[in-house]
N, CA, C and O atoms as a Maestro MAE file, in Angstrom:
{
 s_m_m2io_version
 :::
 2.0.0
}

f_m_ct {
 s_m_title
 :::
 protein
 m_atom[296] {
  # First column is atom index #
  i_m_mmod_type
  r_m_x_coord
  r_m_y_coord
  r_m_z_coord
  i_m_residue_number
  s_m_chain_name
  s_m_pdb_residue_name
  s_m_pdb_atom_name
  i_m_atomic_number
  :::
  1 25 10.847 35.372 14.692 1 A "UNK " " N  " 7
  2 3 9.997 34.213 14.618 1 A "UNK " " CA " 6
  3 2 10.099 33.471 15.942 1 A "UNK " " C  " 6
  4 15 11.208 33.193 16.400 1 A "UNK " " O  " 8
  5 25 8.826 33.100 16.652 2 A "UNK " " N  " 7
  6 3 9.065 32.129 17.624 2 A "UNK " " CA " 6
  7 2 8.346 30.748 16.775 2 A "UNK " " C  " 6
  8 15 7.598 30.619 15.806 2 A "UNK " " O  " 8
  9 25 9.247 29.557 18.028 3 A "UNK " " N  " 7
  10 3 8.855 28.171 17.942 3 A "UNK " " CA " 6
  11 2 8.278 27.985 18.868 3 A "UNK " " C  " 6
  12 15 8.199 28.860 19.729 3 A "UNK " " O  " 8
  13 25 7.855 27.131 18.964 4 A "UNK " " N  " 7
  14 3 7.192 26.370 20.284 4 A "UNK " " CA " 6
  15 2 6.816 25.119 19.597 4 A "UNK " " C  " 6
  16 15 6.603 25.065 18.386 4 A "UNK " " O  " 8
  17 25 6.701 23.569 20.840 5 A "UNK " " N  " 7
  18 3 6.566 22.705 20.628 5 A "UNK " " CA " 6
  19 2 4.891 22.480 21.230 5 A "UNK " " C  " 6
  20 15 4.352 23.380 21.874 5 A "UNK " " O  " 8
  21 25 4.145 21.108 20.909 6 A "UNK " " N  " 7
  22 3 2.819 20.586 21.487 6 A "UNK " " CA " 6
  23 2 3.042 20.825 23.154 6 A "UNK " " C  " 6
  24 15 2.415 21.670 23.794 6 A "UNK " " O  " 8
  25 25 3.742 20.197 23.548 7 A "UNK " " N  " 7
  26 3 4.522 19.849 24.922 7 A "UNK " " CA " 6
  27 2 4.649 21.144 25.493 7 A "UNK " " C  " 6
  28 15 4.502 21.069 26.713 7 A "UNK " " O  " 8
  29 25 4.846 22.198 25.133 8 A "UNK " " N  " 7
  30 3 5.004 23.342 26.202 8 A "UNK " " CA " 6
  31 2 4.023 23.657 26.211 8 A "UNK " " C  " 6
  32 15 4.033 24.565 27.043 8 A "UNK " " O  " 8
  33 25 2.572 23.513 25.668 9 A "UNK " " N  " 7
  34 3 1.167 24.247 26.335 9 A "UNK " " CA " 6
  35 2 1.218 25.538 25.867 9 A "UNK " " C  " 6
  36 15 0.240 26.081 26.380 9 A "UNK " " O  " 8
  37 25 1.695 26.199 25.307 10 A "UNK " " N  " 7
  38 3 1.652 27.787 25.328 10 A "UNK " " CA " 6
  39 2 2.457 28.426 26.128 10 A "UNK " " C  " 6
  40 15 2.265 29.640 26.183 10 A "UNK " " O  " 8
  41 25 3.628 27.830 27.019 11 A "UNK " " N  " 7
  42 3 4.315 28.334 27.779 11 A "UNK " " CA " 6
  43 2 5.297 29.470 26.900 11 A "UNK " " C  " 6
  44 15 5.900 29.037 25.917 11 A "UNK " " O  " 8
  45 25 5.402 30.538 27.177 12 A "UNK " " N  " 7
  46 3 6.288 31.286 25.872 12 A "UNK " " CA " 6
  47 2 7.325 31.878 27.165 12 A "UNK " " C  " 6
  48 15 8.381 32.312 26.705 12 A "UNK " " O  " 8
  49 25 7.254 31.947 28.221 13 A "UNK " " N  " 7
  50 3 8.356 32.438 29.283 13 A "UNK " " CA " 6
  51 2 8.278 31.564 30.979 13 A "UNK " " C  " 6
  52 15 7.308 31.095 31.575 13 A "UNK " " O  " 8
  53 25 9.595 31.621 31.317 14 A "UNK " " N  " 7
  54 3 9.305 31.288 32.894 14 A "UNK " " CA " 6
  55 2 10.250 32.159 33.455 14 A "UNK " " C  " 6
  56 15 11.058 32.842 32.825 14 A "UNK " " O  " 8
  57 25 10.116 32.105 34.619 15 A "UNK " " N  " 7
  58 3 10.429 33.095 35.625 15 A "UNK " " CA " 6
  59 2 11.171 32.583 36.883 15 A "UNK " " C  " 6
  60 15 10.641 33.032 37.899 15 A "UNK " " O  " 8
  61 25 12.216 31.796 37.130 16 A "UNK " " N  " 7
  62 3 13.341 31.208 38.048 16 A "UNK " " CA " 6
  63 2 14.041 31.920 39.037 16 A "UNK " " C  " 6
  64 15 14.777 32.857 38.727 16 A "UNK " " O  " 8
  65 25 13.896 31.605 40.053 17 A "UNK " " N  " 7
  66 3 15.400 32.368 41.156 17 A "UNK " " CA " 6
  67 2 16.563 31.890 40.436 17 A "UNK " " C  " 6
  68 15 17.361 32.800 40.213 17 A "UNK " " O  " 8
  69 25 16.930 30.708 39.983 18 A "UNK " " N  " 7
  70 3 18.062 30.752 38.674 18 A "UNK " " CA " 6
  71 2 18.017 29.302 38.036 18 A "UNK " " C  " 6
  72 15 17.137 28.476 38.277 18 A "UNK " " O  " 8
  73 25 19.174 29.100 37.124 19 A "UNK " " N  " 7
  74 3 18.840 27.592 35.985 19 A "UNK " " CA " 6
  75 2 19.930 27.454 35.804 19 A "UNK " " C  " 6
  76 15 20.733 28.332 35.488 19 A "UNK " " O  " 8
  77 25 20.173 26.106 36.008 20 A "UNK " " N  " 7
  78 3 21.609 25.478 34.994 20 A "UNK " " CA " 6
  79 2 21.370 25.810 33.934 20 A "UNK " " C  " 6
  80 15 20.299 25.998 33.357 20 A "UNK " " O  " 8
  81 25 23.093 25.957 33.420 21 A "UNK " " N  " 7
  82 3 22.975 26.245 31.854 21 A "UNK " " CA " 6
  83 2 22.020 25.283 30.745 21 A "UNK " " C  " 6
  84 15 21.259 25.634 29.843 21 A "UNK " " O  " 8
  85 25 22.452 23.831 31.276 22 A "UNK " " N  " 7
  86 3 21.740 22.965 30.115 22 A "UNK " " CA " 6
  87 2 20.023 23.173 30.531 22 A "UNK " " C  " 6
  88 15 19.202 22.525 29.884 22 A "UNK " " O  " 8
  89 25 19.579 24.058 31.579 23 A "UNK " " N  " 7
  90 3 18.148 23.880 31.564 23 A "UNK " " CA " 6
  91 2 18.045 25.273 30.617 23 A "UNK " " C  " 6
  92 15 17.331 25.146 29.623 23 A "UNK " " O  " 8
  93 25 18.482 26.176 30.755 24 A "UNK " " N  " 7
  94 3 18.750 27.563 30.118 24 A "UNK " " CA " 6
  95 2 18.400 27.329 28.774 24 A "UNK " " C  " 6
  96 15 17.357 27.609 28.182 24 A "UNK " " O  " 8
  97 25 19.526 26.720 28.342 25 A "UNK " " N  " 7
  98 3 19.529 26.068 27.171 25 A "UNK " " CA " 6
  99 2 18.575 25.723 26.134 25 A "UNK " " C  " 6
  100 15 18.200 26.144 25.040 25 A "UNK " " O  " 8
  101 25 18.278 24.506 27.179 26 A "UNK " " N  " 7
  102 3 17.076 23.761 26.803 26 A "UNK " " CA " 6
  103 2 15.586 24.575 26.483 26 A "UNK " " C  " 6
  104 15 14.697 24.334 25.666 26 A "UNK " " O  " 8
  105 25 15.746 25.650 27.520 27 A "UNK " " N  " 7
  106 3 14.440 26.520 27.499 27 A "UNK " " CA " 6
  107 2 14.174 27.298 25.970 27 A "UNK " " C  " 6
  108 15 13.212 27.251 25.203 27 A "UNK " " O  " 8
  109 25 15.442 28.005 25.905 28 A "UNK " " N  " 7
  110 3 15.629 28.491 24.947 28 A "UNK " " CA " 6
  111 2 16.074 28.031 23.333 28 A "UNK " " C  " 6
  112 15 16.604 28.793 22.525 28 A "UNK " " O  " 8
  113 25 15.701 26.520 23.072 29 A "UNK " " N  " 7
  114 3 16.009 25.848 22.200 29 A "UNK " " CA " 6
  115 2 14.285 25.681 21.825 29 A "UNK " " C  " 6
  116 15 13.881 25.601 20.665 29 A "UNK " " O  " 8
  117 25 13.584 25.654 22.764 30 A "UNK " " N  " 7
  118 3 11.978 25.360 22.649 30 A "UNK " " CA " 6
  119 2 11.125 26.487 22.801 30 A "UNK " " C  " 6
  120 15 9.957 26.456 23.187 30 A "UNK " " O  " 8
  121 25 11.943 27.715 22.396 31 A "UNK " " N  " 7
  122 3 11.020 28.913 21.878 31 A "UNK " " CA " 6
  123 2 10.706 29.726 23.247 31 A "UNK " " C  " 6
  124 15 10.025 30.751 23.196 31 A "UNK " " O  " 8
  125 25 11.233 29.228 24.495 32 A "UNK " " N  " 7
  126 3 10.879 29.548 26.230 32 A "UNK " " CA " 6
  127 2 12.238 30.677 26.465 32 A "UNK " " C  " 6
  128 15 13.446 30.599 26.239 32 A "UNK " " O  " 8
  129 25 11.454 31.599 26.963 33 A "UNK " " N  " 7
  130 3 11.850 33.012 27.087 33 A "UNK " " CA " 6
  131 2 12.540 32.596 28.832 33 A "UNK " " C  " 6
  132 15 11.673 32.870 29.662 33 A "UNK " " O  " 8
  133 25 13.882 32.010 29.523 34 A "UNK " " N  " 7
  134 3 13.900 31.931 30.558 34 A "UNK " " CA " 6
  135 2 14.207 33.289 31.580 34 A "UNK " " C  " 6
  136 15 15.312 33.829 31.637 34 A "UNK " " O  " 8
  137 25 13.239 33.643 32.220 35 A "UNK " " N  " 7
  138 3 13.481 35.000 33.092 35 A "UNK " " CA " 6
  139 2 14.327 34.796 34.115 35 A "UNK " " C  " 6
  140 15 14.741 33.637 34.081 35 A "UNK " " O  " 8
  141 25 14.780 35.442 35.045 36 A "UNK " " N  " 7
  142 3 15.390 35.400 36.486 36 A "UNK " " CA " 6
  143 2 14.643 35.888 37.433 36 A "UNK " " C  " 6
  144 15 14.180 36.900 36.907 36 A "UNK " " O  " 8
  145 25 14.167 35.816 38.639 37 A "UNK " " N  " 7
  146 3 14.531 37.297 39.923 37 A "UNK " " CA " 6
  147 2 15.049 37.973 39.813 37 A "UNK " " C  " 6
  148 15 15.505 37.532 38.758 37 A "UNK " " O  " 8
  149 25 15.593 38.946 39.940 38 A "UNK " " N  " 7
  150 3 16.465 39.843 40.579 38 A "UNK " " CA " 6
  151 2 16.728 39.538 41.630 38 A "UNK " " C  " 6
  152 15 15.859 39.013 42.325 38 A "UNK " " O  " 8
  153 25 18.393 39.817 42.272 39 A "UNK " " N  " 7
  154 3 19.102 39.187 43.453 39 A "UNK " " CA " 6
  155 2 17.885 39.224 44.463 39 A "UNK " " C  " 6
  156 15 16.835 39.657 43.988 39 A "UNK " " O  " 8
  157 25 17.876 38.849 45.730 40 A "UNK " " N  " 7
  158 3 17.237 39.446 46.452 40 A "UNK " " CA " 6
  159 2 15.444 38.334 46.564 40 A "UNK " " C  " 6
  160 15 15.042 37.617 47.480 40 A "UNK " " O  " 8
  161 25 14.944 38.594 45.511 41 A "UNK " " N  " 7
  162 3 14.010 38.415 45.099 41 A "UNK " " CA " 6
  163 2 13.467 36.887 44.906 41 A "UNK " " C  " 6
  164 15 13.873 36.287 43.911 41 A "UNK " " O  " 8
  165 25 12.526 36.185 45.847 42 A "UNK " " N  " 7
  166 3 11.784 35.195 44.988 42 A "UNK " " CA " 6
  167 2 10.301 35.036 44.869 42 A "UNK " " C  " 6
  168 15 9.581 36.026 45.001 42 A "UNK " " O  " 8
  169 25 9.848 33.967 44.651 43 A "UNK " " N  " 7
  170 3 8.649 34.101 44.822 43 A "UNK " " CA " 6
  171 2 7.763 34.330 45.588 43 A "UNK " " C  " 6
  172 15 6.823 35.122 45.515 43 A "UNK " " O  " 8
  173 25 8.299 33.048 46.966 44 A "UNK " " N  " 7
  174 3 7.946 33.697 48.304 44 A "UNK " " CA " 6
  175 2 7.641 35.023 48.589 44 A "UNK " " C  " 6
  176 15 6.506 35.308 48.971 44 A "UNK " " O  " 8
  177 25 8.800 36.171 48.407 45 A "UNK " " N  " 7
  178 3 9.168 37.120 48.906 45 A "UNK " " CA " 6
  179 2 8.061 38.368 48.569 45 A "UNK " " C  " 6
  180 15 7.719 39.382 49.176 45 A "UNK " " O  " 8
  181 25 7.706 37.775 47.338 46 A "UNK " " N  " 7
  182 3 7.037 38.348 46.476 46 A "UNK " " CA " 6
  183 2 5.171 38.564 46.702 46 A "UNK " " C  " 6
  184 15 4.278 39.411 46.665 46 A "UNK " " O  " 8
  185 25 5.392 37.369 46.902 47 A "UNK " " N  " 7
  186 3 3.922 36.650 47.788 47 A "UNK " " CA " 6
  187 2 3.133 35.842 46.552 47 A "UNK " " C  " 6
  188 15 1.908 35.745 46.475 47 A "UNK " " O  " 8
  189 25 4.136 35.258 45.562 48 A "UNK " " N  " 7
  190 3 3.810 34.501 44.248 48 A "UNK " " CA " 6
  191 2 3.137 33.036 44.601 48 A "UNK " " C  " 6
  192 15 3.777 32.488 45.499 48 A "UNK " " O  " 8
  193 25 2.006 32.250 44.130 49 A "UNK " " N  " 7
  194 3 1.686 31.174 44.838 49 A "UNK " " CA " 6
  195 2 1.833 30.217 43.295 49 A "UNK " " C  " 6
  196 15 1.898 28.988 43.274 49 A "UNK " " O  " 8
  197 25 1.862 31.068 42.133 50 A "UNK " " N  " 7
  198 3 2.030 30.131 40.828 50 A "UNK " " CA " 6
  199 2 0.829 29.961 40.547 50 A "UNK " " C  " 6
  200 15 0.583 28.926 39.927 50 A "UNK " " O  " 8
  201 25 -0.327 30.873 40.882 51 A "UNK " " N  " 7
  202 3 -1.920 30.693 40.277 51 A "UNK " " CA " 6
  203 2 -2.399 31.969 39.435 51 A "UNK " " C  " 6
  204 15 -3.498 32.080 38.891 51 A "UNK " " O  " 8
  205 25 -1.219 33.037 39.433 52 A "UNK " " N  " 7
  206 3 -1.317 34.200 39.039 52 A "UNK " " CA " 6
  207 2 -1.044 33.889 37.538 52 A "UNK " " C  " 6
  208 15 -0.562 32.805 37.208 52 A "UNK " " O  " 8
  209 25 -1.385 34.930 36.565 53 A "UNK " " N  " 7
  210 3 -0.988 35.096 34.976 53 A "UNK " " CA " 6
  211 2 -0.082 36.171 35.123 53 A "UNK " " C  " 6
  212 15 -0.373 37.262 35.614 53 A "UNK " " O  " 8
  213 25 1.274 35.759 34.586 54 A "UNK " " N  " 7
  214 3 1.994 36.960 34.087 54 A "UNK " " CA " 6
  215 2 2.417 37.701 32.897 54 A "UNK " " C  " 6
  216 15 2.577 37.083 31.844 54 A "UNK " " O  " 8
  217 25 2.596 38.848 32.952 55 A "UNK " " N  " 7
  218 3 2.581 39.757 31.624 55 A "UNK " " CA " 6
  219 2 3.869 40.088 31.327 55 A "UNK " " C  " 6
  220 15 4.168 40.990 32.111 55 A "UNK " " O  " 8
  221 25 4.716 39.863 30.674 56 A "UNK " " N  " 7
  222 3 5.993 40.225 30.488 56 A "UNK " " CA " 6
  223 2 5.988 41.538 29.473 56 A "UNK " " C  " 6
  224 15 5.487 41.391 28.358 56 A "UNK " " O  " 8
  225 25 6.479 42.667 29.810 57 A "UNK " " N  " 7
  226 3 6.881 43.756 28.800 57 A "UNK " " CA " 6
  227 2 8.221 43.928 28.522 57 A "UNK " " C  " 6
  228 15 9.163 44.384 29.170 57 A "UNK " " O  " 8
  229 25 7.997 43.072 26.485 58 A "UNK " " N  " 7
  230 3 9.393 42.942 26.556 58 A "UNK " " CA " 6
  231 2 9.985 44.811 25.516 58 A "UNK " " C  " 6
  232 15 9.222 45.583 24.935 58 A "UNK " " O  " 8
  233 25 10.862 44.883 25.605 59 A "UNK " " N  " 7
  234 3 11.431 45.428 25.065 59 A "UNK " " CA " 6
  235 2 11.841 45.403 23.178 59 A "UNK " " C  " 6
  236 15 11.560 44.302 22.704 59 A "UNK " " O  " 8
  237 25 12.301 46.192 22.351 60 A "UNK " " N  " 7
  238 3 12.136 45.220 21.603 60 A "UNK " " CA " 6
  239 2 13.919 45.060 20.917 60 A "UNK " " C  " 6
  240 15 14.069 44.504 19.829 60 A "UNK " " O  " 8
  241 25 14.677 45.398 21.399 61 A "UNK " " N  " 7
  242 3 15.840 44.553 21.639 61 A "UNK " " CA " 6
  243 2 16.088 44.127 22.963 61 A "UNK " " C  " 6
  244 15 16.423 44.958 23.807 61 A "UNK " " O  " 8
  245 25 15.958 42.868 23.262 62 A "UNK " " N  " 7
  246 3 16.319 42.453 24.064 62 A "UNK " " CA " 6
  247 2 17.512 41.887 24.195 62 A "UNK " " C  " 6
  248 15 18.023 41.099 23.399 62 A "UNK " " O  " 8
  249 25 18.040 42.346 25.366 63 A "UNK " " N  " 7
  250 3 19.490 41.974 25.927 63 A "UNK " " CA " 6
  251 2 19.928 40.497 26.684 63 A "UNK " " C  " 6
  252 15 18.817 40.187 27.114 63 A "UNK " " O  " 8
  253 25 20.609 39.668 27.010 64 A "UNK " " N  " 7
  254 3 20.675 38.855 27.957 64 A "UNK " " CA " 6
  255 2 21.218 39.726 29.369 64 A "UNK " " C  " 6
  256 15 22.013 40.666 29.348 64 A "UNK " " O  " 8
  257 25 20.704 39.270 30.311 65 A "UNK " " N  " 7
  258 3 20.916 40.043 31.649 65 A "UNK " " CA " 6
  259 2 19.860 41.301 31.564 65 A "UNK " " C  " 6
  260 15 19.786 41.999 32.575 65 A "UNK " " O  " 8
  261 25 19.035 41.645 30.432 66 A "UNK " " N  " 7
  262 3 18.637 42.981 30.446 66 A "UNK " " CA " 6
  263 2 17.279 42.973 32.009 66 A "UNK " " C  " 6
  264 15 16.844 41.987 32.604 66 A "UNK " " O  " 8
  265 25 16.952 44.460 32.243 67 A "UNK " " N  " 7
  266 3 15.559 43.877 33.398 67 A "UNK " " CA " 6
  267 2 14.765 44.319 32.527 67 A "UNK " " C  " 6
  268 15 15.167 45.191 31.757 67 A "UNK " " O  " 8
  269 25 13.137 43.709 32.415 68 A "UNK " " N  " 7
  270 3 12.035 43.681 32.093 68 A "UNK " " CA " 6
  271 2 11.273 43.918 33.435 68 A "UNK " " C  " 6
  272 15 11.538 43.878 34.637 68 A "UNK " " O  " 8
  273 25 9.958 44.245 32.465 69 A "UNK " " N  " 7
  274 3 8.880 44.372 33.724 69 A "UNK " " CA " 6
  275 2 8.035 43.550 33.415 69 A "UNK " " C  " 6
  276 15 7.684 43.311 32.259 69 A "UNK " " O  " 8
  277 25 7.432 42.800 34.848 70 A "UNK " " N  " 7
  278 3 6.480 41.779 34.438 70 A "UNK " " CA " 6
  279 2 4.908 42.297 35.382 70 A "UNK " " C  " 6
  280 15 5.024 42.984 36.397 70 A "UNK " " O  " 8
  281 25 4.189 42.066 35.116 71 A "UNK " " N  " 7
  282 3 3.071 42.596 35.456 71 A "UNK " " CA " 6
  283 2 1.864 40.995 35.821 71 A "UNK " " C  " 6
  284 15 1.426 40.135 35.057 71 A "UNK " " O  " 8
  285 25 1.669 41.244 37.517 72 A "UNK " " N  " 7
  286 3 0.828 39.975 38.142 72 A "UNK " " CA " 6
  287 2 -0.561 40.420 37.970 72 A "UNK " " C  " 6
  288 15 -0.981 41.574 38.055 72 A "UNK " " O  " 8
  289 25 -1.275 39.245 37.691 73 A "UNK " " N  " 7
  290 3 -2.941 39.655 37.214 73 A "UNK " " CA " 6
  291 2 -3.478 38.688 38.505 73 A "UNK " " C  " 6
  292 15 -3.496 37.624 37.886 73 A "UNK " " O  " 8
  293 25 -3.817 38.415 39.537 74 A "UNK " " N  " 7
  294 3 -4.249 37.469 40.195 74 A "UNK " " CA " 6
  295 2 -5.915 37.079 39.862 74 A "UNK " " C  " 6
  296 15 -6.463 36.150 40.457 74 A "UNK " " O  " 8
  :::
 }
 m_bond[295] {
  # First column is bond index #
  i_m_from
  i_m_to
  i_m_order
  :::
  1 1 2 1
  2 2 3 1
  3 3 4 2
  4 3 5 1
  5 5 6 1
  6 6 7 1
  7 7 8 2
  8 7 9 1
  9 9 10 1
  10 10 11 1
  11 11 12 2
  12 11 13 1
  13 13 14 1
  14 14 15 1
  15 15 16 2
  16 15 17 1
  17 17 18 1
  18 18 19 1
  19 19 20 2
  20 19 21 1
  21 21 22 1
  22 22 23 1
  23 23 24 2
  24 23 25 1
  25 25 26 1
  26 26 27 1
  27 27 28 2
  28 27 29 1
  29 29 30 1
  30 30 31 1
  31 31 32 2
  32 31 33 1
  33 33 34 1
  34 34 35 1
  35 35 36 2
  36 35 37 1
  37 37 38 1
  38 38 39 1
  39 39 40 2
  40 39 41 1
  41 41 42 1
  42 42 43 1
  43 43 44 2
  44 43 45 1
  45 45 46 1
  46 46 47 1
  47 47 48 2
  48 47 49 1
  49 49 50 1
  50 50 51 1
  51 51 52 2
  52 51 53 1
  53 53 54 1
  54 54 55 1
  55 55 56 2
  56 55 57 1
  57 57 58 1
  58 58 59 1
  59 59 60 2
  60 59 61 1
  61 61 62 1
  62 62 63 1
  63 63 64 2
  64 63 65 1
  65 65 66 1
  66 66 67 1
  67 67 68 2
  68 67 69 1
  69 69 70 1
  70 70 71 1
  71 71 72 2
  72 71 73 1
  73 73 74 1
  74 74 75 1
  75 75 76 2
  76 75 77 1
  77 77 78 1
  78 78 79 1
  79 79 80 2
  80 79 81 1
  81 81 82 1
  82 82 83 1
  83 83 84 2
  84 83 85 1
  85 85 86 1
  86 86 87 1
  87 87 88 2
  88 87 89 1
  89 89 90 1
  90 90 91 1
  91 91 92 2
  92 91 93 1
  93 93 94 1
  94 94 95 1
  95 95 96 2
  96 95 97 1
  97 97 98 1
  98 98 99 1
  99 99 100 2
  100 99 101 1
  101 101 102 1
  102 102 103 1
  103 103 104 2
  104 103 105 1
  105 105 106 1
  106 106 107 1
  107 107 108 2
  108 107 109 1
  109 109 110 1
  110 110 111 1
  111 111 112 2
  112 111 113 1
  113 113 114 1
  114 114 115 1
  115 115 116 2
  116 115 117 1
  117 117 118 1
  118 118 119 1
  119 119 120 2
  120 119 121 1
  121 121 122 1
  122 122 123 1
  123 123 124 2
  124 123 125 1
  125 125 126 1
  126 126 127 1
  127 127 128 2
  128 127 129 1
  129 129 130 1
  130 130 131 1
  131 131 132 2
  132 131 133 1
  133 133 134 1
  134 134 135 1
  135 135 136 2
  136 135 137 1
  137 137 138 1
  138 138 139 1
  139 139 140 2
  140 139 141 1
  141 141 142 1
  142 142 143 1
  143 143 144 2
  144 143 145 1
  145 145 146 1
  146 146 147 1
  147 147 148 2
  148 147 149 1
  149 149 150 1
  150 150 151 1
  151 151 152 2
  152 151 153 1
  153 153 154 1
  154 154 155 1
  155 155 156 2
  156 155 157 1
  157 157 158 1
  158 158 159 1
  159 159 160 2
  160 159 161 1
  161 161 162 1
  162 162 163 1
  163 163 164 2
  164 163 165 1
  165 165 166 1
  166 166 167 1
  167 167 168 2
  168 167 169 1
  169 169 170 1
  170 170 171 1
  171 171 172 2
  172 171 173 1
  173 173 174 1
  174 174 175 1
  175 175 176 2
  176 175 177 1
  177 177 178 1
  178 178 179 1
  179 179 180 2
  180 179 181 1
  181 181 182 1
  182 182 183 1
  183 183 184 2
  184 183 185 1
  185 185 186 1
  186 186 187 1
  187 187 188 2
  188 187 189 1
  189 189 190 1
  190 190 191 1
  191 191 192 2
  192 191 193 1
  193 193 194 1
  194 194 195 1
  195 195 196 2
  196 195 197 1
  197 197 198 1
  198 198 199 1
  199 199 200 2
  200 199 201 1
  201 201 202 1
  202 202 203 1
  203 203 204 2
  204 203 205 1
  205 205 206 1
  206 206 207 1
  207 207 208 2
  208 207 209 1
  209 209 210 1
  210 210 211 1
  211 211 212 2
  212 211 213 1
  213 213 214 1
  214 214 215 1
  215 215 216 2
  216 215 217 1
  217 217 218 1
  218 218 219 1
  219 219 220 2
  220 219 221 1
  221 221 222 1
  222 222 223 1
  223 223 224 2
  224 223 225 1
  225 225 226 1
  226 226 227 1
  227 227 228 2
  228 227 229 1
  229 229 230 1
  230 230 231 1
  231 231 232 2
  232 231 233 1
  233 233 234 1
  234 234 235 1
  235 235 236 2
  236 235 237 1
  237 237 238 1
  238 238 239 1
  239 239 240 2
  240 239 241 1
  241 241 242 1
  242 242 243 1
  243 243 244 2
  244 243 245 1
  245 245 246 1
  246 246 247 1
  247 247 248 2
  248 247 249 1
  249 249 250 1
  250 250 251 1
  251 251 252 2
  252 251 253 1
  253 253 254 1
  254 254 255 1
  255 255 256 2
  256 255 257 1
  257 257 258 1
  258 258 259 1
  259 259 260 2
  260 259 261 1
  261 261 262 1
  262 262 263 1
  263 263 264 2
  264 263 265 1
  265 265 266 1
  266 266 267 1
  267 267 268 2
  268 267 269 1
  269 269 270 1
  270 270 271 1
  271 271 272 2
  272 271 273 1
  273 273 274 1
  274 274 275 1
  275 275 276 2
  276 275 277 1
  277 277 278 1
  278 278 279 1
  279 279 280 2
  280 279 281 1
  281 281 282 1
  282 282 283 1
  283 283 284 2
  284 283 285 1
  285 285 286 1
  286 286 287 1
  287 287 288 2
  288 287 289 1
  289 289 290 1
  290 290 291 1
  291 291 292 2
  292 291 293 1
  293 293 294 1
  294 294 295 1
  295 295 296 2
  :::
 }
}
């Protein structure tokens, strides 16, 4: 079962170079799937400007630390 609140818009994941725990937390208390980078990796690097839609393929046990693939639609 997911939750989600009015306030997140439909947000169901985000995607961080990284998060304090209490934001972690927090994400994941409000139904928000929090992703990482991979080392190495940010948005910049990526050539991400935050206007793109992303596709997350999750798995269907998901792990903490596990990698996923996310897929950019520009």
């Amino acid at each position: 079962m997911i939750f989600s609140c009015e306030c997140c818009q439909g947000v169901r994941a985000v995607i961080a170079e990284s998060y304090e725990r209490i934001h972690r937390s927090n994400l994941v208390g409000m139904g928000i799937v929090p992703f990482q980078f991979l080392d190495g990796d940010t948005a910049a690097s990526l050539g991400l400007t935050g206007t793109e839609a992303l596709t997350v393929e999750l798995p269907q046990n998901l792990q903490p630390g596990q990698t996923v693939t996310v897929q950019v639609s520009v």
